[in-house]
N, C-alpha and C positions, 0 to 999 in steps of 0.2 A: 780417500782417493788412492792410497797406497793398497788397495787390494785389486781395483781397479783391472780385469781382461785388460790385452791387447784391444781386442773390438769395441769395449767401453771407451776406451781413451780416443781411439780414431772417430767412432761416432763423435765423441762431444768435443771434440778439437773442430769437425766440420760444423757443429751446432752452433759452438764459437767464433766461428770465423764469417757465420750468417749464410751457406752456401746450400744449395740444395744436393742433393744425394746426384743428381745429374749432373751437375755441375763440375762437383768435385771429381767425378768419374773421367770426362769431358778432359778438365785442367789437368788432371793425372794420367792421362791420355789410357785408361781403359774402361770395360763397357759399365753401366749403372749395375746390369746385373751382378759382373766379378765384386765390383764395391758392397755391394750389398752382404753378399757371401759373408766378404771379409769382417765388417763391422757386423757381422751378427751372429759371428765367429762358427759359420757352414767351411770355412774355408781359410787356410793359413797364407799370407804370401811371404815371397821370397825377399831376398835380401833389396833386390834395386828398389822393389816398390817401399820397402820400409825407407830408404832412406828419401826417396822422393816424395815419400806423404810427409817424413821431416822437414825437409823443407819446404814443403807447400804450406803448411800450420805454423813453418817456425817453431819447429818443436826440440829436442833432443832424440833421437832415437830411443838411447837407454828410457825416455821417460815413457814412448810408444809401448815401449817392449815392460813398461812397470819394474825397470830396476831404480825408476828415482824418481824420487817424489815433486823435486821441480819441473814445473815445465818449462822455463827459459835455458836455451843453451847459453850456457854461461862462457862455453869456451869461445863463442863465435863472437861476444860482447867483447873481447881482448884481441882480437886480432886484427882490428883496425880498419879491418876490410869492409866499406860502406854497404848496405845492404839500402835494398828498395824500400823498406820497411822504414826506416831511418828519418825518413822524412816525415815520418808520420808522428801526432802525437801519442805515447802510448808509454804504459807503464816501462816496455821491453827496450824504448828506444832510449828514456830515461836514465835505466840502469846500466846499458851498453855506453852511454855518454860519461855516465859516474864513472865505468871501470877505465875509459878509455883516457881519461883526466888523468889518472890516481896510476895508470902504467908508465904512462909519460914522465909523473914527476916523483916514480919510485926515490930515487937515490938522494933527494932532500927528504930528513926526516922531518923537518919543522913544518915541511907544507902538507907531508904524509898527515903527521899528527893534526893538522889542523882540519883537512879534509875526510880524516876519522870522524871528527867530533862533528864534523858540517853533515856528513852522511848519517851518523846515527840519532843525529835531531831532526833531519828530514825525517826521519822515519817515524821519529817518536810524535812529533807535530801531526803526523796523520793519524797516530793513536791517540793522542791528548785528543783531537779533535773529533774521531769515530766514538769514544769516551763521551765528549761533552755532548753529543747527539744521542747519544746511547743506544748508539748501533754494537758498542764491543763495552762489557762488563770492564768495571772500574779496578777490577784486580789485576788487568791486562796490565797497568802501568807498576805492578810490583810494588816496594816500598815507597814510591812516588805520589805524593798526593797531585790531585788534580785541580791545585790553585793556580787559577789563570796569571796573579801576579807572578807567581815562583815562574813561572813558561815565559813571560813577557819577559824577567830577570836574564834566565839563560839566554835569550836569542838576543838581548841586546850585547851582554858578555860576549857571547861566542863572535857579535858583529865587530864588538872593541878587539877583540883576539886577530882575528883578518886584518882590519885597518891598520896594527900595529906590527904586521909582519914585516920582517928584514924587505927593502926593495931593493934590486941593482941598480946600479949605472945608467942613466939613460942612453951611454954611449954603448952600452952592451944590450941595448935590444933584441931578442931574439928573432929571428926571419927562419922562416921554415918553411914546411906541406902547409896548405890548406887543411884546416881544422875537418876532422870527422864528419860524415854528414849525421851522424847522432849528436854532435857537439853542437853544431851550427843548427840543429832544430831545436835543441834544449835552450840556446843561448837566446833564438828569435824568440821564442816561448816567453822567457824570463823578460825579456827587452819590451816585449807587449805588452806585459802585465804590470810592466814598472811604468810606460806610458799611461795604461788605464788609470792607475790609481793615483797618477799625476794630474792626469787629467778633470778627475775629481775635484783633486784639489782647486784648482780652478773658478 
């Protein structure tokens, strides 16, 4: 992906995002023809329209322009500022909700250090489990064997670690903003999923 034209990324961001070449043209408010050009790299555009196909895709400019290899802007996941996207489920809204946690509650190290360890098993539970499907080679997980005990081990540790965190005061409740709208879809998300599997139980 890092070698990747300009006009490669803009085509397959549109491809991504399910939109037709008219469409996109339309939403960007110029003709199918100039988009055309542009994604088939006949034709270079200026600064406004790059930073407006970035926000139409959601994308980073620098990543349009192939100085970086992610496509999520990562700066925009920290600045708090709720985005329409947000309400959506999706990898991007996920990880704007992660960073948006972890800004908040920089200046404790003990809830840092715990939301370390909570993000980097999120991550790994989807590799243990892309692994155990064998959609991603089992070297992926490094010196880690792929024994489902050892996995069940860690997430109930890491669960005993959370339960056991220092709690305040009841009388020192914090009142604040209203939670991010990438907070508050990650939170319904989770809240769903713990009903369903109660439900289950059932």
């Amino acid at each position: 992906m890092a070698s990747m034209t300009f006009s490669d990324r803009l085509t397959a961001q549109r491809k991504r995002k399910g939109v037709s070449q008219k469409q996109a043209a339309a939403d960007l408010g110029i003709s199918q023809a100039l988009l055309s050009h542009y994604e088939n790299g006949i034709r270079e555009p200026g600064l406004s329209f790059l930073v407006k196909a970035a926000d139409y895709y959601n994308v980073s400019c620098d990543y349009l322009l192939g100085h970086a290899a992610n496509v999520l802007r990562l700066n925009q996941a920290v600045d708090f500022e709720d985005l329409p996207e947000d309400a959506q489920l999706s990898r991007e809204t996920f990880i704007r909700a992660d960073l948006a946690i972890m800004n908040s509650i920089v200046e404790d190290e003990e809830m840092m250090d715990t939301l370390n360890k909570a993000s980097a098993l999120a991550g790994y539970m989807g590799l243990f489990a892309a692994v155990t499907k064998g959609l991603l080679p089992r070297s992926w997980l490094g010196s880690n064997s792929d024994n489902k005990a050892q996995f069940k081990f860690l997430l109930y540790t890491l669960a005993g670690d959370v339960h056991d965190l220092t709690s305040a005061p009841e009388e020192e409740e914090l009142i604040g903003t209203e939670a991010p709208l990438c907070v508050q879809t990650l939170c319904t998300y989770v809240n769903d999923l713990i009903n369903t599997r109660v439900a289950r139980l059932m």
